[in-house]
mmJSON file of the N, C-alpha and C atoms, coordinates in Angstrom:
{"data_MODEL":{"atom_site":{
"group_PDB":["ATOM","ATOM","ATOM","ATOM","ATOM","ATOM","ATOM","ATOM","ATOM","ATOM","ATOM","ATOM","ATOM","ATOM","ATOM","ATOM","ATOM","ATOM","ATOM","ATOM","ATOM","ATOM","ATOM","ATOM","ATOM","ATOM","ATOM","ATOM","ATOM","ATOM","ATOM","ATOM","ATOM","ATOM","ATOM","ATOM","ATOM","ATOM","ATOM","ATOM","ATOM","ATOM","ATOM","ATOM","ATOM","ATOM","ATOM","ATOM","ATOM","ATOM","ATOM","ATOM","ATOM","ATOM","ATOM","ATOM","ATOM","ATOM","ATOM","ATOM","ATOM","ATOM","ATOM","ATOM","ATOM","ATOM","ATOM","ATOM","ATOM","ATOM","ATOM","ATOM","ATOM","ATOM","ATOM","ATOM","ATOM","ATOM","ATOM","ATOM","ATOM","ATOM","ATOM","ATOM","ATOM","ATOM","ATOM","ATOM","ATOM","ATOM","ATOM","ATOM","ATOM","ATOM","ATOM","ATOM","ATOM","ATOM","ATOM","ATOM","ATOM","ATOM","ATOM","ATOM","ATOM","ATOM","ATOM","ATOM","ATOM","ATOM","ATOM","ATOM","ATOM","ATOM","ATOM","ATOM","ATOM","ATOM","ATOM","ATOM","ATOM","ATOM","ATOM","ATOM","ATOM","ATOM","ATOM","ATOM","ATOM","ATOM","ATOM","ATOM","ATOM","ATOM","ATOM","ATOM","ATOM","ATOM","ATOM","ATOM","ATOM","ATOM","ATOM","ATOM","ATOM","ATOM","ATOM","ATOM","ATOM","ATOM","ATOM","ATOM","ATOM","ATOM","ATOM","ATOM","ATOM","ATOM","ATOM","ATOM","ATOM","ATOM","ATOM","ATOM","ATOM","ATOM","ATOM","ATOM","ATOM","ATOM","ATOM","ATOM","ATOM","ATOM","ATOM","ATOM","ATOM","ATOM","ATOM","ATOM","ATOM","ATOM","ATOM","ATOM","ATOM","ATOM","ATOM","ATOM","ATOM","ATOM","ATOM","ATOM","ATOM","ATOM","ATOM","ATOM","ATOM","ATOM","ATOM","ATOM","ATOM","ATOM","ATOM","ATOM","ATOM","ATOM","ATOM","ATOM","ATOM","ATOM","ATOM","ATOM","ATOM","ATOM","ATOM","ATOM","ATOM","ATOM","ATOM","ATOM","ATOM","ATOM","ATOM","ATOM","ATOM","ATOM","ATOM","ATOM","ATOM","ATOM","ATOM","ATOM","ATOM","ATOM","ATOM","ATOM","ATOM"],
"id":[1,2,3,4,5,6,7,8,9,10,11,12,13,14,15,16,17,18,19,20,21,22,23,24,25,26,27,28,29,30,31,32,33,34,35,36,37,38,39,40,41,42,43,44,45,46,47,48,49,50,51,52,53,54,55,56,57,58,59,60,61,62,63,64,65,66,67,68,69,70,71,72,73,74,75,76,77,78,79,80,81,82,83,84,85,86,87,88,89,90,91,92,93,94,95,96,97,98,99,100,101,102,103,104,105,106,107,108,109,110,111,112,113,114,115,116,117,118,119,120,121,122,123,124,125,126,127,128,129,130,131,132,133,134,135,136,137,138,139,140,141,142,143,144,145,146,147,148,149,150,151,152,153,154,155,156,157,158,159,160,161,162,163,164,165,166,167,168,169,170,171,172,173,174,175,176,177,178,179,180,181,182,183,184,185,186,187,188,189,190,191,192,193,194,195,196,197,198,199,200,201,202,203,204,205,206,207,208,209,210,211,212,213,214,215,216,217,218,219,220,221,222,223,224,225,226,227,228,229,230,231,232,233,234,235,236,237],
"type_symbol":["N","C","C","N","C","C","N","C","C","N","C","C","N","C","C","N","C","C","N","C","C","N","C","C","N","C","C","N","C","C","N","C","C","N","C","C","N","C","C","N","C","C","N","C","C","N","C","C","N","C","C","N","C","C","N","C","C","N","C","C","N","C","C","N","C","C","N","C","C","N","C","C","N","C","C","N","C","C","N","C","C","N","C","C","N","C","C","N","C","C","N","C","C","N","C","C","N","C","C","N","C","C","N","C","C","N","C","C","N","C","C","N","C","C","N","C","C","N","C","C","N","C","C","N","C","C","N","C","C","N","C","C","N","C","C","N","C","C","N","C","C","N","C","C","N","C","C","N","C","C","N","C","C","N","C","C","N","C","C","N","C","C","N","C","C","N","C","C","N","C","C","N","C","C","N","C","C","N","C","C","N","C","C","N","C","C","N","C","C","N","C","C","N","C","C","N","C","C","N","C","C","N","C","C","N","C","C","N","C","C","N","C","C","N","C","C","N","C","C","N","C","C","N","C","C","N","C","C","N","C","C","N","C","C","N","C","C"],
"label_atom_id":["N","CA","C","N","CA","C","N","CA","C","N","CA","C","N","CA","C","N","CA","C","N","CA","C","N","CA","C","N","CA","C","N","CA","C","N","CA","C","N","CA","C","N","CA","C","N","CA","C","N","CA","C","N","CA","C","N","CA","C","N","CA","C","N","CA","C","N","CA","C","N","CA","C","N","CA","C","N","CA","C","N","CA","C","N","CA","C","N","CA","C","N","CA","C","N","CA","C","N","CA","C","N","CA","C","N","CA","C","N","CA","C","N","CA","C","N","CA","C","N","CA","C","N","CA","C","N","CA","C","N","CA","C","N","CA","C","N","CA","C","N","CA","C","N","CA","C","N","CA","C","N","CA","C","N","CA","C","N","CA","C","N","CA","C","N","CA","C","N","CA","C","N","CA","C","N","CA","C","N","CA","C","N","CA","C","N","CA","C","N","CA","C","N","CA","C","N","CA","C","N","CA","C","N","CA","C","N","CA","C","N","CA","C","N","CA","C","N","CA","C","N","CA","C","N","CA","C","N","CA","C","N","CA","C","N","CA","C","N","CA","C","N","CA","C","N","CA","C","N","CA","C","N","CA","C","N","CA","C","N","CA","C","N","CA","C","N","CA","C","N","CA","C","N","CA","C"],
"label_alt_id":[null,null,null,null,null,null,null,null,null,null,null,null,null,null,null,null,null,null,null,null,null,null,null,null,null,null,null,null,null,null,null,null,null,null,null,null,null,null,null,null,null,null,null,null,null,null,null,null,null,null,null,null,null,null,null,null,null,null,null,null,null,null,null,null,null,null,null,null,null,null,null,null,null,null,null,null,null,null,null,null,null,null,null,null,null,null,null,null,null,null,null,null,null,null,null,null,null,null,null,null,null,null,null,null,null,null,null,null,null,null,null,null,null,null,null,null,null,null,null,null,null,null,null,null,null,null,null,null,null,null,null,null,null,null,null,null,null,null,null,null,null,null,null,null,null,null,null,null,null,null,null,null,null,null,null,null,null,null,null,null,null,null,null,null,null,null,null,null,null,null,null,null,null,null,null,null,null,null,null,null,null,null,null,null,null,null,null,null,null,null,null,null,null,null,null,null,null,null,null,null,null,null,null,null,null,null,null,null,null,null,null,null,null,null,null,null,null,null,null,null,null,null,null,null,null,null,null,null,null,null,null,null,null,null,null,null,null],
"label_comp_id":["UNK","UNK","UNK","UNK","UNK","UNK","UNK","UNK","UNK","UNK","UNK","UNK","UNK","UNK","UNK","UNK","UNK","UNK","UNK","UNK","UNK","UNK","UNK","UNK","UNK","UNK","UNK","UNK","UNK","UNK","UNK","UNK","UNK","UNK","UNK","UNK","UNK","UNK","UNK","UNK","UNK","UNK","UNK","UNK","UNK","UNK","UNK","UNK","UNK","UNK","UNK","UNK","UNK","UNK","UNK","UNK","UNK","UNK","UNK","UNK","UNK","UNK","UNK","UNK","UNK","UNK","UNK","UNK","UNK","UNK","UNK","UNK","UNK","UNK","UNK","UNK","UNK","UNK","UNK","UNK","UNK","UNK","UNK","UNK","UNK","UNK","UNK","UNK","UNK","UNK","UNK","UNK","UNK","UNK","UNK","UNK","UNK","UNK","UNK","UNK","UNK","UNK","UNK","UNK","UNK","UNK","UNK","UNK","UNK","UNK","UNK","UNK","UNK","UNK","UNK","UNK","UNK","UNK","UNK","UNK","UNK","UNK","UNK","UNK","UNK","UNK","UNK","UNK","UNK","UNK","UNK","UNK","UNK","UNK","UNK","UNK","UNK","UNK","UNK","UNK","UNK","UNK","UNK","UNK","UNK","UNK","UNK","UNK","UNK","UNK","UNK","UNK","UNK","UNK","UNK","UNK","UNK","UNK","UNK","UNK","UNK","UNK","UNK","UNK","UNK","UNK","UNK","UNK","UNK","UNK","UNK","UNK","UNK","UNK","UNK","UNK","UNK","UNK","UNK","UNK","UNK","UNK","UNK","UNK","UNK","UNK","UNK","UNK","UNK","UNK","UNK","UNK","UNK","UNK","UNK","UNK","UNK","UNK","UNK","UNK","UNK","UNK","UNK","UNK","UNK","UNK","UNK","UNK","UNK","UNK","UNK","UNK","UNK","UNK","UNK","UNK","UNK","UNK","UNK","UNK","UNK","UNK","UNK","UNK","UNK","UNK","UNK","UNK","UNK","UNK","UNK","UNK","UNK","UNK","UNK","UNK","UNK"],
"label_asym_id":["A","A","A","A","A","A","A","A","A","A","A","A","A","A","A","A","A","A","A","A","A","A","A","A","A","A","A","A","A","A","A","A","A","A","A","A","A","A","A","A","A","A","A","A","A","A","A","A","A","A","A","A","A","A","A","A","A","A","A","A","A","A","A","A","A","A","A","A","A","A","A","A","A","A","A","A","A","A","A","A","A","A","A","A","A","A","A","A","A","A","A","A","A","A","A","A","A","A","A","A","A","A","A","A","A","A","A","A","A","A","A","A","A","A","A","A","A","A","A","A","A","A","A","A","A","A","A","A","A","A","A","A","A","A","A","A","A","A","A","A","A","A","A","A","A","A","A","A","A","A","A","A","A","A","A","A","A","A","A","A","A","A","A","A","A","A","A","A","A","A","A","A","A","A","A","A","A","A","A","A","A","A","A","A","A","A","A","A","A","A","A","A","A","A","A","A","A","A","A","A","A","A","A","A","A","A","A","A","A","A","A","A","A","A","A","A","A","A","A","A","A","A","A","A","A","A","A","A","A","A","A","A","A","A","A","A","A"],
"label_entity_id":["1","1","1","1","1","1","1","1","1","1","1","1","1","1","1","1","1","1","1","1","1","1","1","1","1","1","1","1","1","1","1","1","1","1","1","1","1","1","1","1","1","1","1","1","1","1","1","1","1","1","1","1","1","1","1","1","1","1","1","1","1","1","1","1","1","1","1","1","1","1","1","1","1","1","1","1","1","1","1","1","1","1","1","1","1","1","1","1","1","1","1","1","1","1","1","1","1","1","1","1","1","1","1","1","1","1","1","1","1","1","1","1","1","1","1","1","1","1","1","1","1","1","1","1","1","1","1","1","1","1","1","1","1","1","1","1","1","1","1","1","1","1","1","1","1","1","1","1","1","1","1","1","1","1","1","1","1","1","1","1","1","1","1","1","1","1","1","1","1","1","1","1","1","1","1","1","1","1","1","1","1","1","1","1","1","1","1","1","1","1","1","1","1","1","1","1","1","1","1","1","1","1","1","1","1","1","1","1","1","1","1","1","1","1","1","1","1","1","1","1","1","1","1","1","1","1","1","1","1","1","1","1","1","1","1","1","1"],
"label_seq_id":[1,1,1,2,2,2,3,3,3,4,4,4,5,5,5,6,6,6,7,7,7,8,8,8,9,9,9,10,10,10,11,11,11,12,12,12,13,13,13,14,14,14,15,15,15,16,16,16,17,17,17,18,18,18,19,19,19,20,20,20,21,21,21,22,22,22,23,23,23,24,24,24,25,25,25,26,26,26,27,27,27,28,28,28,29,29,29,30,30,30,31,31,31,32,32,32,33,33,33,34,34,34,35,35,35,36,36,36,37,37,37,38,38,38,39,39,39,40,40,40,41,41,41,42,42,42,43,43,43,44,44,44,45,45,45,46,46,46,47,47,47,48,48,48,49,49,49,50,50,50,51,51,51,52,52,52,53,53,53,54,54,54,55,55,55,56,56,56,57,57,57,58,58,58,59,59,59,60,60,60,61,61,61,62,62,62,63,63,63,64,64,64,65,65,65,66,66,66,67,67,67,68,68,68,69,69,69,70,70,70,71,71,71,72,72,72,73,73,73,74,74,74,75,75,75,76,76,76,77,77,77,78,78,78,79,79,79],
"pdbx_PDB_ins_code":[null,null,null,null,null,null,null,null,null,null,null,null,null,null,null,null,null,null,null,null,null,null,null,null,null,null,null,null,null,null,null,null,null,null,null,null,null,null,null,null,null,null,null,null,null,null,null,null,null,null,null,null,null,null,null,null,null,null,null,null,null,null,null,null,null,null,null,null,null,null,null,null,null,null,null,null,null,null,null,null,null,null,null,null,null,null,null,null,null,null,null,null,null,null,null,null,null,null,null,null,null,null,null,null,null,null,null,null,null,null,null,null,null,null,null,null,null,null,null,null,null,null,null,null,null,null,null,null,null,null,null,null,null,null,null,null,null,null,null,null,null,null,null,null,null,null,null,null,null,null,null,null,null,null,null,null,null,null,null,null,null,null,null,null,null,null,null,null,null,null,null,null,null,null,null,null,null,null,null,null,null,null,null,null,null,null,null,null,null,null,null,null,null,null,null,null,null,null,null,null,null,null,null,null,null,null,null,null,null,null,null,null,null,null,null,null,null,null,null,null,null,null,null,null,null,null,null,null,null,null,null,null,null,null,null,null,null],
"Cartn_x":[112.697,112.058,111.872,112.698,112.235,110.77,110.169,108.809,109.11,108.183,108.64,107.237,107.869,107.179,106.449,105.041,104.397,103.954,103.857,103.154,102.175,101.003,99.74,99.392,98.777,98.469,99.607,99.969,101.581,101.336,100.063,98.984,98.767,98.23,97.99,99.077,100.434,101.274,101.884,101.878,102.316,101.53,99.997,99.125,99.612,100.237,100.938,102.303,102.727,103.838,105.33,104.927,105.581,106.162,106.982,107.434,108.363,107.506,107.67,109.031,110.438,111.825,111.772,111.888,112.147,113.755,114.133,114.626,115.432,113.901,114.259,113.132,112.805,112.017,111.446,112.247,111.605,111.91,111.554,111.672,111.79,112.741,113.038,112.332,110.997,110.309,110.528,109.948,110.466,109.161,108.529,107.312,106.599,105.632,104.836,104.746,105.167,105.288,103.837,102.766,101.41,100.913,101.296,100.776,101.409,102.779,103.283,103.071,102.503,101.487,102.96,102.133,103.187,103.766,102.805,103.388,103.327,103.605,103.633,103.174,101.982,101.362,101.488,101.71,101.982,101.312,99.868,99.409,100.363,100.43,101.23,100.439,98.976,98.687,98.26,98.392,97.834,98.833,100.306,101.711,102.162,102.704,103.162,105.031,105.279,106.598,107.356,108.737,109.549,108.612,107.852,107.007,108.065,108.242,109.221,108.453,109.115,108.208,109.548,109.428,110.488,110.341,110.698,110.639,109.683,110.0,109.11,107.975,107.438,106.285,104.851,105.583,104.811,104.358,102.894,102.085,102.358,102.911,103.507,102.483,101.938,101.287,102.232,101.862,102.717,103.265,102.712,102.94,104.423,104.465,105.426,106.438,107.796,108.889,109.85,110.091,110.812,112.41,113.199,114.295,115.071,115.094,115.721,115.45,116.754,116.689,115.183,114.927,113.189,113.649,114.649,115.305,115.681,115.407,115.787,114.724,115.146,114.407,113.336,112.303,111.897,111.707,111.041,110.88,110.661,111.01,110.929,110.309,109.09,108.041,109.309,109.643,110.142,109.857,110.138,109.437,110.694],
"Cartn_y":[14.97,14.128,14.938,14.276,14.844,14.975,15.53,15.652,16.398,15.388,15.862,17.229,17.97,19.522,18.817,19.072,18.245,19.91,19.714,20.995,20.783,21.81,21.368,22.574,22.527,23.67,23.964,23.347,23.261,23.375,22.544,22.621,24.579,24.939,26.424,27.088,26.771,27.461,27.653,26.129,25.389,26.292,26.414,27.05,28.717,29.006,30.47,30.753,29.427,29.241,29.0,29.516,29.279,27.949,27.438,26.325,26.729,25.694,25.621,25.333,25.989,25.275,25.277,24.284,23.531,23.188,24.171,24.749,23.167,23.232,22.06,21.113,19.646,18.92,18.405,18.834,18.666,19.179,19.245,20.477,19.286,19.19,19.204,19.682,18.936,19.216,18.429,18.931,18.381,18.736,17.387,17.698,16.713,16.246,14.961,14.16,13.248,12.277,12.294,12.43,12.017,13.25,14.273,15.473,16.188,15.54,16.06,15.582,16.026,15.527,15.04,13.84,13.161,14.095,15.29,16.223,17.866,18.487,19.53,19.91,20.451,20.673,22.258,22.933,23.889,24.353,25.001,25.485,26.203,26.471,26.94,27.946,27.371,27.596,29.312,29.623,31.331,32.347,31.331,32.191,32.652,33.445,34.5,34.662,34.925,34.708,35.377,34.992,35.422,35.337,34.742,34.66,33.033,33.888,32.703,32.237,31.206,30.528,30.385,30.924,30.503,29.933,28.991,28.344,29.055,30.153,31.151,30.938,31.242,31.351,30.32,29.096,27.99,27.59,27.61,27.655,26.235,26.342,25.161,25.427,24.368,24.681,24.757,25.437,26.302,25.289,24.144,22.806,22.003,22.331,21.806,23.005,22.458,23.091,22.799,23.967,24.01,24.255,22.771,22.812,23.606,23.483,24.021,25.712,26.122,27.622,28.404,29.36,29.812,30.085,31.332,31.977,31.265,29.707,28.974,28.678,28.778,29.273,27.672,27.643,26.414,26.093,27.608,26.852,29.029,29.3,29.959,29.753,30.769,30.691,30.978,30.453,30.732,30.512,31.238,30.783,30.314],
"Cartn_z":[-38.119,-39.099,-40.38,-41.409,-42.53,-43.398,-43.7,-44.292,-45.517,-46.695,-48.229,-47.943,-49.217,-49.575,-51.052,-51.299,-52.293,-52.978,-54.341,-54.971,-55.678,-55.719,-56.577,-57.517,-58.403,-59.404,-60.525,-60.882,-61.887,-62.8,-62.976,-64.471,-65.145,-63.903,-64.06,-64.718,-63.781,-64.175,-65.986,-66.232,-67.413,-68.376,-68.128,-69.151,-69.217,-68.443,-68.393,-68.823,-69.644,-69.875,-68.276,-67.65,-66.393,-66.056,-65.48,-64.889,-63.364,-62.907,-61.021,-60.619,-60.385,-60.054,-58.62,-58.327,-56.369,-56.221,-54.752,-54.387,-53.095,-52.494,-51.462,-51.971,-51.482,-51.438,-50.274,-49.289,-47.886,-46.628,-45.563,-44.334,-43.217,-42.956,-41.473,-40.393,-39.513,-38.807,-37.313,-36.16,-34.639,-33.717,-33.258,-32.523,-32.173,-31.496,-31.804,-32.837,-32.676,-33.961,-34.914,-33.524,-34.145,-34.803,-34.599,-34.989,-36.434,-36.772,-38.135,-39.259,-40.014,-41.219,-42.24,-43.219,-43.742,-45.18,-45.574,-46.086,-45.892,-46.661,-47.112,-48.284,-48.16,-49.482,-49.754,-51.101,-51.128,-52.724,-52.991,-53.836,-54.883,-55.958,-56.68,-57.742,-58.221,-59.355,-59.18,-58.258,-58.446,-58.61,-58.63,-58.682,-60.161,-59.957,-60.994,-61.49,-62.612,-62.685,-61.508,-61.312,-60.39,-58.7,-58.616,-57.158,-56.623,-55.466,-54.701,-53.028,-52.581,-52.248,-51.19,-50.036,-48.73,-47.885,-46.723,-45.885,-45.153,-44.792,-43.773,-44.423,-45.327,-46.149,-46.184,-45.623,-45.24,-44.306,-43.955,-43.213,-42.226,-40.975,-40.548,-39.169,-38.235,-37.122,-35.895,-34.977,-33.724,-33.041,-33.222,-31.839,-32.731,-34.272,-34.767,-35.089,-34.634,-34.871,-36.089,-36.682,-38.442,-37.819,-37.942,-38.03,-38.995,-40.317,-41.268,-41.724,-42.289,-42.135,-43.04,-42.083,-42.892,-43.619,-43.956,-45.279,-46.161,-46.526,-47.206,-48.749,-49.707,-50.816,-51.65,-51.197,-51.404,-53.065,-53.511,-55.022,-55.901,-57.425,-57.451,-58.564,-59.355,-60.701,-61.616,-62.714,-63.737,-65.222,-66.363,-67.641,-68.493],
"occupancy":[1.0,1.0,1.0,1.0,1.0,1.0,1.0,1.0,1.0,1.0,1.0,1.0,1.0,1.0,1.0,1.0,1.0,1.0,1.0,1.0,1.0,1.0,1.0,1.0,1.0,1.0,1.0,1.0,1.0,1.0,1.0,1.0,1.0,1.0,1.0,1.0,1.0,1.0,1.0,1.0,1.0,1.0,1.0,1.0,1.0,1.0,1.0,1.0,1.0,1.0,1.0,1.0,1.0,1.0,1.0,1.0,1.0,1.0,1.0,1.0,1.0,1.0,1.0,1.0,1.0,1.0,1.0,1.0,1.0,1.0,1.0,1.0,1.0,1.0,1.0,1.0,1.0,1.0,1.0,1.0,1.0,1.0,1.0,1.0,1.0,1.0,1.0,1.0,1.0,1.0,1.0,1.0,1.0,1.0,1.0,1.0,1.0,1.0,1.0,1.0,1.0,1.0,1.0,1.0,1.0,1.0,1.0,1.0,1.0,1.0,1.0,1.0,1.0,1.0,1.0,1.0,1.0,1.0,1.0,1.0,1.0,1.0,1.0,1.0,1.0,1.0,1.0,1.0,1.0,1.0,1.0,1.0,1.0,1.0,1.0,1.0,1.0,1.0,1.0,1.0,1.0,1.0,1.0,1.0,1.0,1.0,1.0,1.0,1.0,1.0,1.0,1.0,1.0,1.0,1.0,1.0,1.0,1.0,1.0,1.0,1.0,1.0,1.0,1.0,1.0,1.0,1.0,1.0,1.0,1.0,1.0,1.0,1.0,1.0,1.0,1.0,1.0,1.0,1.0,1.0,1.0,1.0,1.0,1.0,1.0,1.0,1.0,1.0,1.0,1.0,1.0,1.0,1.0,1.0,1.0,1.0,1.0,1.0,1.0,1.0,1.0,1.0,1.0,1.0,1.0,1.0,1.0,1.0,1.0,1.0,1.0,1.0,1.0,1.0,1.0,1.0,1.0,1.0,1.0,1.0,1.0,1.0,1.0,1.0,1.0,1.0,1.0,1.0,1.0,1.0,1.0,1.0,1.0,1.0,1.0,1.0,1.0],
"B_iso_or_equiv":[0.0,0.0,0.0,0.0,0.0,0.0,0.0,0.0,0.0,0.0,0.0,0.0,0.0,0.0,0.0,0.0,0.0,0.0,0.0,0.0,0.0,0.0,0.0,0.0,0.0,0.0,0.0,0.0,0.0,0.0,0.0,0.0,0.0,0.0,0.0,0.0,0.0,0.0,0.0,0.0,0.0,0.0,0.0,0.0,0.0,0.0,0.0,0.0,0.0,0.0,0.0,0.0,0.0,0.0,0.0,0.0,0.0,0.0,0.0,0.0,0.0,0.0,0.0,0.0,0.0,0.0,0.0,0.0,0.0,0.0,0.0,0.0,0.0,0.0,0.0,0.0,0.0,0.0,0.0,0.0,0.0,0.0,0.0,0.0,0.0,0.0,0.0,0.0,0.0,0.0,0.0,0.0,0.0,0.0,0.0,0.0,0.0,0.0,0.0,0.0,0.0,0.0,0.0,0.0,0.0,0.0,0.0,0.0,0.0,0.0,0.0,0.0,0.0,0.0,0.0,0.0,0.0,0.0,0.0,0.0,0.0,0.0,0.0,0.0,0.0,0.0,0.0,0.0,0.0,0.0,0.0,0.0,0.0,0.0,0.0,0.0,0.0,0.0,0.0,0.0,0.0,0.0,0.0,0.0,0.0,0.0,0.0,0.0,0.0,0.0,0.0,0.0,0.0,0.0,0.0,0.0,0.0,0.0,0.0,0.0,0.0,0.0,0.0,0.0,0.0,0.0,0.0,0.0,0.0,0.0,0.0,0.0,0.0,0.0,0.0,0.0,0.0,0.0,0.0,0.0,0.0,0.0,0.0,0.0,0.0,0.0,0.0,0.0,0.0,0.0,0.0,0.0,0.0,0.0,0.0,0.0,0.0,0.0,0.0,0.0,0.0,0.0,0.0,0.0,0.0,0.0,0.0,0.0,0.0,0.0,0.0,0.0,0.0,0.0,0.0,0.0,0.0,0.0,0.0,0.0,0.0,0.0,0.0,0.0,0.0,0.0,0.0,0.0,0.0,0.0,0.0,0.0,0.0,0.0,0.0,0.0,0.0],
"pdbx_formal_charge":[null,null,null,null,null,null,null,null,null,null,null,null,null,null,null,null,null,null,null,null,null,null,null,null,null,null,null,null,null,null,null,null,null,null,null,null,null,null,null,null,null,null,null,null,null,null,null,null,null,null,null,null,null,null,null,null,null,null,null,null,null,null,null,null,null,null,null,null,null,null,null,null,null,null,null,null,null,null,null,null,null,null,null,null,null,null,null,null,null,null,null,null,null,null,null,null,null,null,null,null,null,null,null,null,null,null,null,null,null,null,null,null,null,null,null,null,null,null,null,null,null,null,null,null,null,null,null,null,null,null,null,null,null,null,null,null,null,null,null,null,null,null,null,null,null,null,null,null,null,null,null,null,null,null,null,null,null,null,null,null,null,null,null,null,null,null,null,null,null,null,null,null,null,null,null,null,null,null,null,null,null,null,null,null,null,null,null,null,null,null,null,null,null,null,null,null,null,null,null,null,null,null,null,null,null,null,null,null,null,null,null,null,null,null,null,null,null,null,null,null,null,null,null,null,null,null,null,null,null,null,null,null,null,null,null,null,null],
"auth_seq_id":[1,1,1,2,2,2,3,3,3,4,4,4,5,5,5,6,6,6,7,7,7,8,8,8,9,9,9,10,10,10,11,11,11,12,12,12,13,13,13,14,14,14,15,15,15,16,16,16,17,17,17,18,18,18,19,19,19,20,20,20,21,21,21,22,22,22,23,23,23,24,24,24,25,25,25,26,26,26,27,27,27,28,28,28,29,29,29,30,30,30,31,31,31,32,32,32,33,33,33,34,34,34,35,35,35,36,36,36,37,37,37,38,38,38,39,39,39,40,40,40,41,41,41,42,42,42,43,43,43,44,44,44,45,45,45,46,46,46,47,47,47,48,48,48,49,49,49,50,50,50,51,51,51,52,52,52,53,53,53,54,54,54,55,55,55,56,56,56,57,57,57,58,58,58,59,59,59,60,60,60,61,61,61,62,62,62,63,63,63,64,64,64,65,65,65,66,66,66,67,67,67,68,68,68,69,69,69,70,70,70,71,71,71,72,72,72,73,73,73,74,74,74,75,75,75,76,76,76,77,77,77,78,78,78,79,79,79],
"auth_comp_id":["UNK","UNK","UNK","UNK","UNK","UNK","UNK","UNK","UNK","UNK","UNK","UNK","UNK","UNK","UNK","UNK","UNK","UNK","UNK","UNK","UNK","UNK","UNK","UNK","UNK","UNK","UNK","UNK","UNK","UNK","UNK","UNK","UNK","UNK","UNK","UNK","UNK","UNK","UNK","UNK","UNK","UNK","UNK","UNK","UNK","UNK","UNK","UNK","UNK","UNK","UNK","UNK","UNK","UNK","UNK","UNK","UNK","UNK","UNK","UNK","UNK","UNK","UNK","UNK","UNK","UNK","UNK","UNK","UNK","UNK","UNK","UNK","UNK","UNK","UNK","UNK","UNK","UNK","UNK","UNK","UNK","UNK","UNK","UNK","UNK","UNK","UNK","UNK","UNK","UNK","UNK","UNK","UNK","UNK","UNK","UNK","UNK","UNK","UNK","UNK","UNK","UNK","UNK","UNK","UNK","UNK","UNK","UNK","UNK","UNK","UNK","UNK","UNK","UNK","UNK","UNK","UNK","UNK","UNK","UNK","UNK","UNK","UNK","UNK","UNK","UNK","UNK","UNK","UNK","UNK","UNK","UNK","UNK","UNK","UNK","UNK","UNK","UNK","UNK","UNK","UNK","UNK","UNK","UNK","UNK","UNK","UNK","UNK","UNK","UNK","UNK","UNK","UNK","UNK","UNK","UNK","UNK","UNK","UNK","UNK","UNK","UNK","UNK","UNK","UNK","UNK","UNK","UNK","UNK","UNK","UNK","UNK","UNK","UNK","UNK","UNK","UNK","UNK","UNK","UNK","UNK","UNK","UNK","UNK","UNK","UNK","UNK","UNK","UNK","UNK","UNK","UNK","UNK","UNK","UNK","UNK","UNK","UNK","UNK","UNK","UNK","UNK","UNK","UNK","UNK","UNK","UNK","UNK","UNK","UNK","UNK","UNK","UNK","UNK","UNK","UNK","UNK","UNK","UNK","UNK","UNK","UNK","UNK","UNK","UNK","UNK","UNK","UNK","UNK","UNK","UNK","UNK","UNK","UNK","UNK","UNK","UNK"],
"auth_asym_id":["A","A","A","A","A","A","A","A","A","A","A","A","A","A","A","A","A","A","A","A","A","A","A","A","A","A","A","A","A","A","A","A","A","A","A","A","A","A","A","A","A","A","A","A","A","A","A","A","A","A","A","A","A","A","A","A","A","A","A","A","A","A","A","A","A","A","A","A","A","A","A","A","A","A","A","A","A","A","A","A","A","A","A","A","A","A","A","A","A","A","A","A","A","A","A","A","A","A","A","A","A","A","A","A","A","A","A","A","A","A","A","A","A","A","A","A","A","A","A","A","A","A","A","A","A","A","A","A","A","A","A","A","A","A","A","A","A","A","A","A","A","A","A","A","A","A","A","A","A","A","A","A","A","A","A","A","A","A","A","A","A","A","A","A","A","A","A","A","A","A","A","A","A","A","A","A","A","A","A","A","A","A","A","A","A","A","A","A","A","A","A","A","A","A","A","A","A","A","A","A","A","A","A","A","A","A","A","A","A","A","A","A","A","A","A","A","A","A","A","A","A","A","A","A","A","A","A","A","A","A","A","A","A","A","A","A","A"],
"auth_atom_id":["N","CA","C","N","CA","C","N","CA","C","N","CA","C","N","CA","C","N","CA","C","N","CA","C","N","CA","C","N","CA","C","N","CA","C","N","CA","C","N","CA","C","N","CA","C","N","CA","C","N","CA","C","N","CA","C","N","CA","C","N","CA","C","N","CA","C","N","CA","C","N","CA","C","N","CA","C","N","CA","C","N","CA","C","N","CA","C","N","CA","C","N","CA","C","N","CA","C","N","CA","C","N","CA","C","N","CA","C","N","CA","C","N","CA","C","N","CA","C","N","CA","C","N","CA","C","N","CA","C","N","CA","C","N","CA","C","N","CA","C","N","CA","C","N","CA","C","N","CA","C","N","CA","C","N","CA","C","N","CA","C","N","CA","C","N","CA","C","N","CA","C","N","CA","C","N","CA","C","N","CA","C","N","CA","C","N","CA","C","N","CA","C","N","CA","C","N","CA","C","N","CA","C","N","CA","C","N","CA","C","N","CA","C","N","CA","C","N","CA","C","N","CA","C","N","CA","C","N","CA","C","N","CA","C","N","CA","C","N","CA","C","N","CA","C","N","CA","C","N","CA","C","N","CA","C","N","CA","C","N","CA","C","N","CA","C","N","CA","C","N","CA","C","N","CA","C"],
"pdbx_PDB_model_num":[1,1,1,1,1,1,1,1,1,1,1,1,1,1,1,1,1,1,1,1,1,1,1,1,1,1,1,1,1,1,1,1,1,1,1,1,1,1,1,1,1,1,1,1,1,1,1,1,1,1,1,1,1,1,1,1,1,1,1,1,1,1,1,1,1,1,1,1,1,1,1,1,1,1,1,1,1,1,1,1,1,1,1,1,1,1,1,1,1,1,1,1,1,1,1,1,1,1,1,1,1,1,1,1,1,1,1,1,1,1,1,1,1,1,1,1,1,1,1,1,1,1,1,1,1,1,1,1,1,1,1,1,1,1,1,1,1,1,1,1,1,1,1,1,1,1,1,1,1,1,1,1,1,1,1,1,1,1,1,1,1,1,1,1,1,1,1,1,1,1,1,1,1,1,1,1,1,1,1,1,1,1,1,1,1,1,1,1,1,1,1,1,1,1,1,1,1,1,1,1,1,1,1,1,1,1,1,1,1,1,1,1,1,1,1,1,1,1,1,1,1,1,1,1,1,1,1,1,1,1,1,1,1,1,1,1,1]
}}}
């Protein structure tokens, strides 16, 4: 089941001149239907230029399984 990747704090970034580039928009997840949340939320605003953001990197719970490759580059800080 695909599940979109949502980002928050962009605002922050923007005021740092920074802008957020996304990589993927959503992760391929496998597990209880009832238990996989309908997103992926992923803080942004405390990131710094060149700070990248990988599949591995995202806090996913143990009972749900991440189909798609971890090494896969979700989003990277750029100005």
């Amino acid at each position: 089941m695909k599940i979109p990747i949502k980002f928050s704090g962009q605002e922050n970034l923007e005021s740092k001149r920074l802008v957020l580039e996304t990589h993927i928009t959503s992760i391929e997840l496998q597990g209880d239907v009832e238990k996989i949340p309908e997103s992926i939320d992923i803080d942004v605003s405390n990131m710094n230029f060149d700070n990248r953001i990988l599949l591995k990197d995202i806090s996913i719970p143990k009972y749900i399984s991440v189909l798609s490759d971890p090494k896969a580059l979700v989003a990277i800080i750029t100005n």
